[in-house]
C-alpha positions in Angstrom: 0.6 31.3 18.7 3.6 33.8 17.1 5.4 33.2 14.4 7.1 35.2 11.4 8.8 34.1 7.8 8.8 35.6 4.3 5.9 36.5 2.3 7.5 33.7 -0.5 6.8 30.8 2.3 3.8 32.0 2.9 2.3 32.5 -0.6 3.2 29.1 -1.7 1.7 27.5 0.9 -1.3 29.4 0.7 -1.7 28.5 -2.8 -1.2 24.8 -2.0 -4.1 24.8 0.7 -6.7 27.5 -0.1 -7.8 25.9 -3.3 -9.5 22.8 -1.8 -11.5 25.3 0.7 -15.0 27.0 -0.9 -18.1 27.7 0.4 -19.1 25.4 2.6 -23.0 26.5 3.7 -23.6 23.2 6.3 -20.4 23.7 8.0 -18.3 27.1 7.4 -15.5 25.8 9.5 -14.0 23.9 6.2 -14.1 27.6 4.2 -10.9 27.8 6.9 -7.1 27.4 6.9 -6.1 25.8 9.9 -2.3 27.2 11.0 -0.8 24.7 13.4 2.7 25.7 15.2 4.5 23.3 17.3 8.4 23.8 18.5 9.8 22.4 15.4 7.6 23.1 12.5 4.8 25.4 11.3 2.3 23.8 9.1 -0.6 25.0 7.1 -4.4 22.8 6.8 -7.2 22.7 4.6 -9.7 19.8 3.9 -13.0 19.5 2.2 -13.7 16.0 4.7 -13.0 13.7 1.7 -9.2 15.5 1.0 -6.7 17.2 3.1 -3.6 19.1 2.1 -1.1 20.1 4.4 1.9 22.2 4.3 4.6 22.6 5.9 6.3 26.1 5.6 9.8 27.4 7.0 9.0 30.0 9.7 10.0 31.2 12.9 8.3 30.1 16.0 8.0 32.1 19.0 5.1 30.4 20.3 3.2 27.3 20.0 -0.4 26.9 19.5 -3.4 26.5 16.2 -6.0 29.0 15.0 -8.1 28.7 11.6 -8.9 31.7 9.7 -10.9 32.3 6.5 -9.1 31.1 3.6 -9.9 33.5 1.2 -9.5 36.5 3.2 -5.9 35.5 4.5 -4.8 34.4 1.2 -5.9 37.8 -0.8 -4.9 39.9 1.8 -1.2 38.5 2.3 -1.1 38.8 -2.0 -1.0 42.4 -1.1 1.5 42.8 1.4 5.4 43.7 0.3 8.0 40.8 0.0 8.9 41.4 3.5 8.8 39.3 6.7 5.2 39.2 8.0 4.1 38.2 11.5 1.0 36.2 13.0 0.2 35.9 16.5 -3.4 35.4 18.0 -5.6 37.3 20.1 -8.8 37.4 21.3 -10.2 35.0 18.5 -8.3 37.4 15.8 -5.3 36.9 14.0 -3.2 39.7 13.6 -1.1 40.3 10.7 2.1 42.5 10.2 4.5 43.1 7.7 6.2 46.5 7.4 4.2 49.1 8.2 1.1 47.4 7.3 -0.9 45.8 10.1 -4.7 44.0 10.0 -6.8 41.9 12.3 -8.8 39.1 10.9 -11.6 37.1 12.5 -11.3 33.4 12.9 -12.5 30.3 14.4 -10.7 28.0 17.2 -8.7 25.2 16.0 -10.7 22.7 18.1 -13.6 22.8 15.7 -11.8 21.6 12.9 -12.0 18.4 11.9 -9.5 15.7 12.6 -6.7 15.2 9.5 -5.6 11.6 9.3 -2.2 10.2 10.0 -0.3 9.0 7.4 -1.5 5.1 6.7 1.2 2.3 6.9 0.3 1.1 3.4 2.5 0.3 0.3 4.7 2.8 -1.1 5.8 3.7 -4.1 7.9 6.1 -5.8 7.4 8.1 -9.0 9.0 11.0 -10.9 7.1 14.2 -10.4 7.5 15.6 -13.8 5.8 12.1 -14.9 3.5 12.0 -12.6 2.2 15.7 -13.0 2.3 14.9 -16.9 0.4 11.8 -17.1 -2.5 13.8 -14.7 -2.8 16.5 -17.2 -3.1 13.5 -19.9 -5.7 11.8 -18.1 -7.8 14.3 -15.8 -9.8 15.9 -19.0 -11.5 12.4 -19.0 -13.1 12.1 -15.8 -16.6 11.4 -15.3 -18.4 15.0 -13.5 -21.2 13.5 -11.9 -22.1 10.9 -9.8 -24.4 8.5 -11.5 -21.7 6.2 -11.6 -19.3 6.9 -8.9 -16.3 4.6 -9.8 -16.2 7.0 -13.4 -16.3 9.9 -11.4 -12.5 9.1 -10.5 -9.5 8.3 -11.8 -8.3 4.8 -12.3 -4.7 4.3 -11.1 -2.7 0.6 -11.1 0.2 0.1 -9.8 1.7 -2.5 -12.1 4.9 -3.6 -10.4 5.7 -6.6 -12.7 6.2 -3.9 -15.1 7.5 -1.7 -13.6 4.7 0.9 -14.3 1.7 3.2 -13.1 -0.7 3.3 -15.3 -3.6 5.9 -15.4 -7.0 5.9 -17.1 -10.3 8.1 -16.8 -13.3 7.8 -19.2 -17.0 9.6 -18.9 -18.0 7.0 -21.7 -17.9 9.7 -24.0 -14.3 9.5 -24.7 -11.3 7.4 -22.7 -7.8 8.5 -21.6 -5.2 6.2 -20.7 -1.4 6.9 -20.3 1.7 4.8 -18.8 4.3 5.9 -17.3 7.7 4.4 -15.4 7.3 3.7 -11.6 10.8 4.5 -10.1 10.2 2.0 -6.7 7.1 -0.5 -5.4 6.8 -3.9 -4.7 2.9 -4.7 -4.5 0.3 -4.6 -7.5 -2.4 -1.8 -6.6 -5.6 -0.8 -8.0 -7.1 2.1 -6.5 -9.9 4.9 -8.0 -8.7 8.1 -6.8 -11.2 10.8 -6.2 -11.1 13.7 -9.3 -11.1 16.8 -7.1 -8.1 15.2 -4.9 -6.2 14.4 -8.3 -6.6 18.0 -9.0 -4.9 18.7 -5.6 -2.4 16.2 -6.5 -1.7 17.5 -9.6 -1.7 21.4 -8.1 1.2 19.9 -5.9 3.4 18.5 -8.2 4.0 21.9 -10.1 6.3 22.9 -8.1 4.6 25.4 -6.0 5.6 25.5 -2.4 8.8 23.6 -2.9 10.7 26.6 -0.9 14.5 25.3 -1.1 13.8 21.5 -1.5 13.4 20.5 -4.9 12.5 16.8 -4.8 12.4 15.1 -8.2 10.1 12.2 -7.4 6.8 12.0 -5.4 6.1 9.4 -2.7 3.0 7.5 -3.2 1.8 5.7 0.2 -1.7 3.5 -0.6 -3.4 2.1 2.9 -7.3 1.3 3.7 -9.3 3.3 1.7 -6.5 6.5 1.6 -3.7 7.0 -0.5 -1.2 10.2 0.1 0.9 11.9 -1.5 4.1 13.5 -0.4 6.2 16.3 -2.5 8.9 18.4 -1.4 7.0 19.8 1.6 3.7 18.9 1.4 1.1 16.1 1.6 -2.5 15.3 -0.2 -4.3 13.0 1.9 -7.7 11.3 0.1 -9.8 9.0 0.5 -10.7 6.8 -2.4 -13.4 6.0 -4.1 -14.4 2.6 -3.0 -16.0 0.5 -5.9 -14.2 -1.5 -8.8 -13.1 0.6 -12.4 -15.3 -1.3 -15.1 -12.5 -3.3 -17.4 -12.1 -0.1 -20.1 -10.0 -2.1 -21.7 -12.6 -3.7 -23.8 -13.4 -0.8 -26.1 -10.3 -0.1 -27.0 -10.6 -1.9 -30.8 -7.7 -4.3 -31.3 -7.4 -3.8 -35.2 -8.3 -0.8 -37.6 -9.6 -0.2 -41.3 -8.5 3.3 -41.2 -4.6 5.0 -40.1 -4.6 9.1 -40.7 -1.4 10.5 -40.2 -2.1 14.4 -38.9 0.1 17.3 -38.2 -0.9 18.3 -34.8 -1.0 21.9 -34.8 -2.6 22.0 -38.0 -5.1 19.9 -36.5 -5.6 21.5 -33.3 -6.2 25.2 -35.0 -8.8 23.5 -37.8 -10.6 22.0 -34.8 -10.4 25.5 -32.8 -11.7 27.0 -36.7 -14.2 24.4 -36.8 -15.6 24.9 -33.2 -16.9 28.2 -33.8 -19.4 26.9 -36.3 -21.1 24.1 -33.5 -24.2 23.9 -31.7 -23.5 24.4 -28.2 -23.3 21.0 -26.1 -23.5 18.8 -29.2 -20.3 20.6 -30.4 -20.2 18.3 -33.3 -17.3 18.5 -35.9 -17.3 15.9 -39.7 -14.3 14.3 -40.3 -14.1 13.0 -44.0 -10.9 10.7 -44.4 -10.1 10.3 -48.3 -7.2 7.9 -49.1 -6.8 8.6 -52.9 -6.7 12.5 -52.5 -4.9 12.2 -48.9 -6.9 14.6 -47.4 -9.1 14.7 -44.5 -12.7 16.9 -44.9 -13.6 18.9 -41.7 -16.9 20.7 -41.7 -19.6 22.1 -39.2 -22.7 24.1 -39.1 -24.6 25.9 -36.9 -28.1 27.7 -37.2 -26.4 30.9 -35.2 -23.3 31.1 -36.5 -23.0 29.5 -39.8 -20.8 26.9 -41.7 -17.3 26.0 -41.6 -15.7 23.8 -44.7 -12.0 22.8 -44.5 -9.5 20.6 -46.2 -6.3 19.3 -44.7 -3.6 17.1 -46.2 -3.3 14.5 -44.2 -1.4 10.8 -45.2 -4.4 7.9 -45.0 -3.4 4.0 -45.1 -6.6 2.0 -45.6 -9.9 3.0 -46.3 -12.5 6.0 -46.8 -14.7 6.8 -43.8 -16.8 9.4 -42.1 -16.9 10.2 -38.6 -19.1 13.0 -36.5 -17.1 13.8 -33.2 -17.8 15.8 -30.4 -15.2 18.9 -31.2 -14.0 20.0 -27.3 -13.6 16.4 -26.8 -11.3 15.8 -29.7 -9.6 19.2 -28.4 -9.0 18.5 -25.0 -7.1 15.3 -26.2 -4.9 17.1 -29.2 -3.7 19.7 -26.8 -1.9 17.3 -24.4 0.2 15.8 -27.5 3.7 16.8 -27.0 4.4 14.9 -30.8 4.4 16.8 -34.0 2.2 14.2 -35.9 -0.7 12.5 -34.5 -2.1 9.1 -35.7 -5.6 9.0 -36.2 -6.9 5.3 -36.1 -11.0 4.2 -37.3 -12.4 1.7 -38.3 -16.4 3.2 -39.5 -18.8 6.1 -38.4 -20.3 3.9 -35.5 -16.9 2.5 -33.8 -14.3 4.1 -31.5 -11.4 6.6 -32.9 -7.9 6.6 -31.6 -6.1 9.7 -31.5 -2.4 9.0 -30.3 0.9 11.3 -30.5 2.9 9.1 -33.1 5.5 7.2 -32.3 4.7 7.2 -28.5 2.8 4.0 -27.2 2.6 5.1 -23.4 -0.7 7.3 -24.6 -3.9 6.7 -26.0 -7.1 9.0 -26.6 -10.4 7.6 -27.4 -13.5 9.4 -28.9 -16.7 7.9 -29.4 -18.7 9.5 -32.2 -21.9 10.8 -32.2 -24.7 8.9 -33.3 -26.5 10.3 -36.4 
């Protein structure tokens, strides 16, 4: 194996692939970046068994062939080279690096130990605009369930609605419940899939742009088969699995009607719940929001035994009545910073029921928080 291109190529697709590697104890082979060079392409491979990434990267080849190397290493050291041409061949289980006057030698593995990446599946397709896409991930992602007690929440729910015209995305750790809809450019078949959280991650790592080289595709192909959906931007591919199981019907907490309708300015909203954070227990991370209709004016305290008290006002606009509602403060924050609105509407109906945090005037996104029981 020899080939040679620029350090740019390089570092983008390094970026795309190393972050799914780690440290794999029960088999080290996957803490690799498989480099595969045939006579028309150079590609770059990493997968974790359950998600794959591959990209291709603009190079050229002198000779064919596929070694794996340490992901880590490879990506740290090339950081450090100039923004020169740099060259990799193989030999004698090493892979030797040279750009400029700067030349190394790093230990690898064979590329027949490394597990077999799937083909593409001949599933339904669908087409979506990046930006979208990317944005709507970001929306939804904070939501996601981290363990595994219920493996369905552990994902993220993605439907396909081609009557409408639509993808639309939820997550919830029951805790709290994202949901956001955006337009699906191209699709023919209704889809309901639960995409694993660390390959959305990959997903979403994709669509910003990184490793786009001279292409710069404004929508991403979608391809869903048997158990896999993929990916495909610009010059690269995510290939998961999903996670097999059926999303429970979230739909069904999300109240229909609501006593309560705060009006909020969003920044002033986000810094009093940053203010207000300081003054939490750690993991409760509880924040009081007092709504008051005749004054207009929404009450936001919290205490701590090792920090102290925090007491705020905030003029707010309230339709409805007074209430009272204790809220989990880094829940409420990782909602209010994905608003892109300069008001947010704050809908409750009492203490014990589900709030709706939404950026006003735009119905494609909804944030639920469920309060803390007193």
């Amino acid at each position: 194996m020899k080939i040679s291109c620029t350090k740019e190529n390089l570092s983008e697709a390094l970026s795309l692939v190393s972050g799914i590697t780690g440290k794999n104890i029960n088999l080290p082979i996957l803490n690799n970046i498989l480099i595969k060079v045939t006579d028309n392409k150079v590609e770059f491979i990493a997968t974790n068994l359950e998600t794959a990434v591959i990209v291709v990267v603009r190079a050229k080849v002198e000779e064919v062939g596929s070694f794996t190397v340490p992901a880590r290493t490879l990506t740290d050291f090339v950081s450090l080279l100039p923004s020169q041409t740099i060259s990799f061949s193989v030999k004698d289980n090493e892979l030797l690096v040279a750009c400029g006057k700067s030349a190394t030698k790093i230990k690898g593995t064979s590329a027949e130990d490394y597990p077999i990446i799937p083909s593409l599946p001949e599933g339904k397709g669908y087409l979506v605009s990046a930006e979208l896409l990317r944005d709507a991930l970001n929306k939804v992602l904070p939501a996601v369930a981290r363990n595994d007690i219920r493996p369905e929440l552990s994902g993220l729910f993605v439907f396909f609605d081609a009557d409408n015209k639509q993808i639309v995305m939820a997550a919830t750790d029951s805790y709290r419940l994202a949901e956001k809809k955006i337009k699906l450019e191209q699709g023919e078949k209704e889809m309901k899939v639960i995409v694993p959280f660390r390959a959305a991650q990959e997903i979403n790592h994709l669509l910003t742009g990184v490793g786009g080289g001279e292409q710069k595709e404004t929508n991403a192909r979608i391809l869903v088969g048997d158990n896999q959906i993929v990916v495909l931007f610009n010059n690269a591919v995510v290939i998961s699995r999903l996670v097999e199981g059926q999303y429970p019907d979230y739909t069904q907490i999300i109240p229909k009607d609501f006593s309560t309708t705060v009006t909020i300015d969003t920044g002033k909203m986000v810094k009093e719940m940053k203010a207000s954070g300081l003054f939490t227990t750690t993991g409760v991370n509880a924040v009081t929001l007092g709504i008051k209709p005749k004054q207009n004016i929404m009450e936001i305290s919290s205490t701590s035994s090792q920090t102290g008290e925090y007491n705020s006002e905030l003029e707010v606009e309230v339709k409805g009545n007074e209430a009272t509602v204790l809220l989990n403060n880094r829940y409420v924050l990782d909602g209010l910073n994905n608003f892109s609105t300069l008001e947010t509407s704050l809908k409750i109906n009492n203490g014990d029921s589900a709030c709706l945090f939404a950026p006003k005037g735009d119905e494609s996104y909804l944030y639920i928080v469920m309060p803390i029981r007193q």
